[in-house]
PASETI-886916 format. One line per field, with one value per residue (C-alpha): x, y negated, z negated. Coordinates in steps of 0.05 Angstrom, whole numbers, plus 5000, padded with zeros to 4 digits. Layout:
BEGIN
X = X	...
Y = Y	...
Z = Z	...
END
This chain:
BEGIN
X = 5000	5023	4995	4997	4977	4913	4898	4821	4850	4860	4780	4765	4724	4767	4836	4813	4776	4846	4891	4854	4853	4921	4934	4887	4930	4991	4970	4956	5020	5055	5014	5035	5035	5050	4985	4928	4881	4928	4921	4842	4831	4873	4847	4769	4792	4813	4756	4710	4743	4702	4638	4663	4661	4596	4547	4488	4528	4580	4603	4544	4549	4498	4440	4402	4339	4344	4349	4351	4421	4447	4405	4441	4420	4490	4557	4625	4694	4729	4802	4781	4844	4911	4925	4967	4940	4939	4938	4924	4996	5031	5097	5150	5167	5100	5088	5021	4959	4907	4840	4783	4710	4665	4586	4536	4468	4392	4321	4298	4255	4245	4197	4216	4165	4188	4168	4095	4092	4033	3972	3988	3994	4068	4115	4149	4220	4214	4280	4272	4294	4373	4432	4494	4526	4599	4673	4700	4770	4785	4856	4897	4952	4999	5043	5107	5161	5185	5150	5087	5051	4994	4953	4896	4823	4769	4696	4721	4791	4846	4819	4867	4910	4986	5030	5103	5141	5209	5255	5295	5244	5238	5284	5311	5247	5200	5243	5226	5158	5159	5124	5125	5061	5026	4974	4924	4881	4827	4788	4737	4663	4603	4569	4491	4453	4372	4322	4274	4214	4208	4133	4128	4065	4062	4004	3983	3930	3896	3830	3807	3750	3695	3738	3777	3818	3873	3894	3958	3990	4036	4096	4137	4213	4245	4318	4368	4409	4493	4496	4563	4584	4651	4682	4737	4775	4831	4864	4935	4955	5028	5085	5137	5204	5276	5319	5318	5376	5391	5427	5449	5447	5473	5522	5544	5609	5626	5633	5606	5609	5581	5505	5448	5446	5383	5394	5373	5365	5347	5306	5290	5241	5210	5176	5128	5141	5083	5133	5206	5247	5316	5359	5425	5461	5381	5361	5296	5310	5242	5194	5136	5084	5084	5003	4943	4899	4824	4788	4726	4687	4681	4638	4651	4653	4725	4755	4801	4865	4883	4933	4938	4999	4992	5060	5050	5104	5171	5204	5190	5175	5155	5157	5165	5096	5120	5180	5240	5302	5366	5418	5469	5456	5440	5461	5414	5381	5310	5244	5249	5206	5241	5216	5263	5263	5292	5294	5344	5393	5435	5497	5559	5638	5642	5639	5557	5521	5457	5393	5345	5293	5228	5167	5132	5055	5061	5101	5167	5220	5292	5341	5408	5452	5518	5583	5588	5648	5618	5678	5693	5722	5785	5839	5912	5970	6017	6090	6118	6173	6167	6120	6055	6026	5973	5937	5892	5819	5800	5738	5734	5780	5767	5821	5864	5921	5958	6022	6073	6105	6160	6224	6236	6307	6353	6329	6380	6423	6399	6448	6503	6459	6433	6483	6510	6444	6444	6508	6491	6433	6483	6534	6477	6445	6518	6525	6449	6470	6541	6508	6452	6512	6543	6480	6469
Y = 5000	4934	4902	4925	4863	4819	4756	4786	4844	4779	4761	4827	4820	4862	4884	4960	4945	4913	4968	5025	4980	4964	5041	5046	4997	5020	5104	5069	5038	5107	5145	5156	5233	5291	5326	5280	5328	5320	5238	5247	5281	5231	5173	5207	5230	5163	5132	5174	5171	5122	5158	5217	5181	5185	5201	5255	5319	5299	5378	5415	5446	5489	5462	5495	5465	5418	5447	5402	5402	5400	5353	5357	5390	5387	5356	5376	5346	5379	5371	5358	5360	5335	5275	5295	5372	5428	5493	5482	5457	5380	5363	5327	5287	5258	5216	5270	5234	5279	5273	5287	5281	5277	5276	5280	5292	5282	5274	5207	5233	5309	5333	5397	5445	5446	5516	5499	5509	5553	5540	5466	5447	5454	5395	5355	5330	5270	5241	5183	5120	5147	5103	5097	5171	5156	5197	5214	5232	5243	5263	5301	5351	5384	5422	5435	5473	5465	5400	5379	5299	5278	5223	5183	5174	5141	5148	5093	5127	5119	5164	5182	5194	5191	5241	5247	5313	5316	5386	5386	5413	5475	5538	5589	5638	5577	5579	5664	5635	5601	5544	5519	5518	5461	5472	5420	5414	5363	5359	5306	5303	5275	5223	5205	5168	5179	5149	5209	5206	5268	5295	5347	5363	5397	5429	5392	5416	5365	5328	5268	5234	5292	5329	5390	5424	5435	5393	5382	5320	5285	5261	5224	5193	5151	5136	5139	5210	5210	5281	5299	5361	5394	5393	5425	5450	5493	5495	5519	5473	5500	5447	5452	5437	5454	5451	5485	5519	5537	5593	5587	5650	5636	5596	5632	5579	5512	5525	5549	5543	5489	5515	5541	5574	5599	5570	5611	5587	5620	5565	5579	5533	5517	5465	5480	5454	5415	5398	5420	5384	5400	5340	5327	5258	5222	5273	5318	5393	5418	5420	5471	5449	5513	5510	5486	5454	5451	5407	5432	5393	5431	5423	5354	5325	5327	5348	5409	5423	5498	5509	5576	5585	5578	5558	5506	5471	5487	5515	5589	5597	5661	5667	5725	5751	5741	5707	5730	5716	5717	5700	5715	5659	5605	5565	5573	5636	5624	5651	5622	5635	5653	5617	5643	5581	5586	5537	5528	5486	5460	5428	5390	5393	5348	5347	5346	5332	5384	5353	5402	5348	5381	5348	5382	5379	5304	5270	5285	5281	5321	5349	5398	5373	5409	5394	5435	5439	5443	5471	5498	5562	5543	5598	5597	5624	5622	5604	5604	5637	5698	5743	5703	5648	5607	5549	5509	5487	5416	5386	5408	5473	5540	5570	5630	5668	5720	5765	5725	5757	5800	5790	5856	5894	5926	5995	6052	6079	6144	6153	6189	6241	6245	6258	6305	6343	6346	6379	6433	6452	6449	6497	6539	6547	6562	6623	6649	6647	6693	6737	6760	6761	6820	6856	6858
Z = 5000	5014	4955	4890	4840	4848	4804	4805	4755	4702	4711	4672	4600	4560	4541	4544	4614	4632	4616	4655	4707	4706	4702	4758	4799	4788	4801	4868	4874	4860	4900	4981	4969	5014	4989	5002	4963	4903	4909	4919	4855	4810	4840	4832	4761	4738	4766	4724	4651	4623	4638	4597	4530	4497	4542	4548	4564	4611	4616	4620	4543	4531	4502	4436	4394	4328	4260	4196	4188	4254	4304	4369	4429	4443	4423	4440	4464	4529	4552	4623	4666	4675	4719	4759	4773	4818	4816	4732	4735	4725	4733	4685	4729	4743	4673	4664	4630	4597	4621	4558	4544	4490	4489	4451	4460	4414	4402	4390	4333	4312	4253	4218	4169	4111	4067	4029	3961	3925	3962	3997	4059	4096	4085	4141	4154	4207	4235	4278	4307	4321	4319	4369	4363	4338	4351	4281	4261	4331	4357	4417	4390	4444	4435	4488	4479	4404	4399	4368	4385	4357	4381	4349	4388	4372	4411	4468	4495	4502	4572	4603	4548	4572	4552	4535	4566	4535	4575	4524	4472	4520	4498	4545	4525	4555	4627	4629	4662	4726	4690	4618	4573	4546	4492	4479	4416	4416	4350	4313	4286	4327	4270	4279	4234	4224	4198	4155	4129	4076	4057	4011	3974	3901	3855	3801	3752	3700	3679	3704	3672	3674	3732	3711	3770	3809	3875	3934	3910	3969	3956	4016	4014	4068	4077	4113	4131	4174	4213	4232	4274	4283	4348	4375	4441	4458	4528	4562	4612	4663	4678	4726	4710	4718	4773	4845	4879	4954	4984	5055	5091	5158	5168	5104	5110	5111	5187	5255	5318	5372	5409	5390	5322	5281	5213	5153	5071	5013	4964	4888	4871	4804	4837	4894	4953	4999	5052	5072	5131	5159	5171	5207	5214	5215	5266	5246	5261	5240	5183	5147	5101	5074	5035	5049	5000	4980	4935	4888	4835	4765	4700	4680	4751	4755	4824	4817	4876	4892	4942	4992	5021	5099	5131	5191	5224	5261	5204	5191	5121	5074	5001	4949	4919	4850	4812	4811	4766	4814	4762	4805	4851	4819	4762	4708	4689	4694	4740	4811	4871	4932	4994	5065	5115	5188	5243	5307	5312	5361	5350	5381	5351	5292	5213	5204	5138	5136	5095	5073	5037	5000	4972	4911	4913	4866	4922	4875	4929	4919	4974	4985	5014	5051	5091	5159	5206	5274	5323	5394	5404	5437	5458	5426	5453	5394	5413	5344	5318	5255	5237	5239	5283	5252	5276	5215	5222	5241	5255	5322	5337	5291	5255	5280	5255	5303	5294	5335	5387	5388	5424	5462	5452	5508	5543	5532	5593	5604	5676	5646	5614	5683	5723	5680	5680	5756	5745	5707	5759	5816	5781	5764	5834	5864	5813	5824	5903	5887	5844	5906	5952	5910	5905	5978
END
């Protein structure tokens, strides 16, 4: 948005109408995310906060009939949803609010029997003319990790209620999930004051003048009566945190060579990604948006984002079906999910500087980064002298290493042992001829 501040937001009535607005304004400011479904729902969620505190029955409790000591059709307090959510998960990174409710819900006037007594009529318990339902000894606990917080509410907010996410109250048993656990406790009493009117009528036996007898005698009190109900609700919320790690599979070095090359990472994420690109020197080599997103609208009119993971782009994407904990590969032992991402690339001689940039589903941008030789295979004829030739990689040529070559030494003079050979087989004939000479 190109503008964040308006002088109208200083024309509002009241501090507390001034600070959700100012929230309001600046969730806008923050907000260009890469899951539009994920902006939708904050943006409806915030705009809906204030109608959660003390209305009818703002999350569709169930509703049950009056009895004397407990007037309500229905009261109770919700924790609604986390701003922002998806998938039942926030981030750390995303300052999370809470998102609560409480409601209440009466008669304007009720009477109740009271048991008769001996032979009178049944007595009556009226409550009427209500007063404004109140939020009593309200307050949000959460607990993450090894720490507790405990904030104060009263009947009129704060809604959403921001809340502080601190890492480094999370212990190594918290990173065994692939997300960490927050537990919300929202407690207080719903207070209602009634007006009563209390008949009640009693036996009384006596004389009066000539009259001797027995009679109902009523006997009615007014005043004034507080009702107050416990409330209370429990709820696990997930966070994502931690750090992500890559693994490049091919080039599996800091080198390769110049063309046409099907790249090929390994990601861990902790963090789900709603968008991966592939950079190089400014230049887009592809991108996935590996889920796609639906919105629904649950009990208290809040709008809910689940995610389905249906890769679309130029990137080739597939993930693991459950967490795994590769230990070996990455820095920190924790649970990771394993997404594999290829895409082509094509590539001159030069020192390049790959990008792989990712965009978690609350518009929380990170990226690898990585150093890659590009070079042409050039040939080498090694002219150097002892027992190995080796020529060092630059930015353009690859490295090689060869045996140099070895001078040849002198063949032997076999001529001698020739002729003297040649000898031998002339002697030899000559005798072979005498001796048939003889026999003849």
């Amino acid at each position: 948005m190109a503008l964040c501040f308006s002088s109208r937001l200083f024309s509002l009535p009241s501090l507390r109408q001034f600070g959700l607005a100012l929230l309001f304004t600046l969730f806008l400011c923050r907000c260009a995310a890469a899951v539009q479904e994920v902006e939708e729902a904050s943006l409806h969620n915030l705009a809906i906060a204030g109608s959660l505190l003390g209305g009818k029955n703002a999350c569709g409790s169930a509703v049950r009939q009056p009895t004397l000591d407990d007037p309500f059709y229905s009261a109770s307090i919700d924790a609604v949803a986390l701003i922002p959510e998806a998938d039942g998960a926030t981030s750390d990174l995303s300052s999370p609010s809470l998102l609560w409710s409480w409601s209440a819900d009466f008669p304007s006037s009720y009477s109740f029997a009271l048991p008769p007594q001996a032979d009178c009529p049944v007595g009556s318990y009226e409550i009427y003319a209500p007063g404004k339902p109140a939020l009593a000894d309200a307050k949000l606990e959460y607990r993450y990790g090894n720490r507790t917080a405990v904030v104060q509410l009263s009947g009129e907010g704060p809604n959403p209620v921001p809340l502080l996410l601190d890492s480094g109250s999370l212990s190594e048993q918290d990173y065994c999930s692939l997300r960490a656990n927050l537990t919300i406790l929202l407690s207080g009493k719903a207070r209602l004051e009634y007006r009563y009117k209390q008949t009640e009528y009693a036996r009384r036996c006596g004389q009066t003048g000539n009259y001797s007898g027995c009679w109902c005698e009523e006997k009615a009190e007014f005043g004034v009566r507080t009702y107050q109900k416990p409330l209370f609700d429990k709820r696990v919320f997930l966070v994502e945190t931690g750090d992500s790690y890559e693994l490049w599979l091919n080039p599996p070095l800091a080198g390769r060579l110049v063309g046409f090359q099907n790249a090929q990472v390994l990601l861990f994420f902790r963090r789900m990604p709603a968008k991966i690109s592939a950079w190089e020197g400014g230049r887009l080599l592809g991108e996935v948006l590996p889920y796609r997103f639906n919105v629904s609208v649950g009990r208290c009119g809040e709008k809910a984002v689940r995610s389905f993971f249906e890769p679309n782009g130029s990137i080739f994407a597939n993930k693991s079906q459950s967490p795994a904990f590769p230990h070996q590969l990455v820095e920190k032992n924790a649970s990771y999910l394993a997404f594999y991402a290829a895409f082509g690339w094509n590539e001159t001689a030069g020192e390049k500087n790959m990008v792989l940039e990712w965009e978690d589903f609350f518009s929380n941008r990170m990226n690898f980064s990585r150093r890659f030789y590009v070079r042409q295979p050039a040939a080498f004829h090694p002219d150097a002298q002892g027992a190995t030739a080796i020529r060092r990689a630059g930015k353009e040529k690859t490295a090689a290493a060869y045996p140099a070559r070895v001078q040849p030494e002198p063949v032997a003079d076999w001529s001698l042992l020739g002729a003297l050979f040649s000898l031998l087989l002339a002697g030899g004939a000559v005798w072979v001829a005498r001796l048939q000479s003889r026999l003849k």
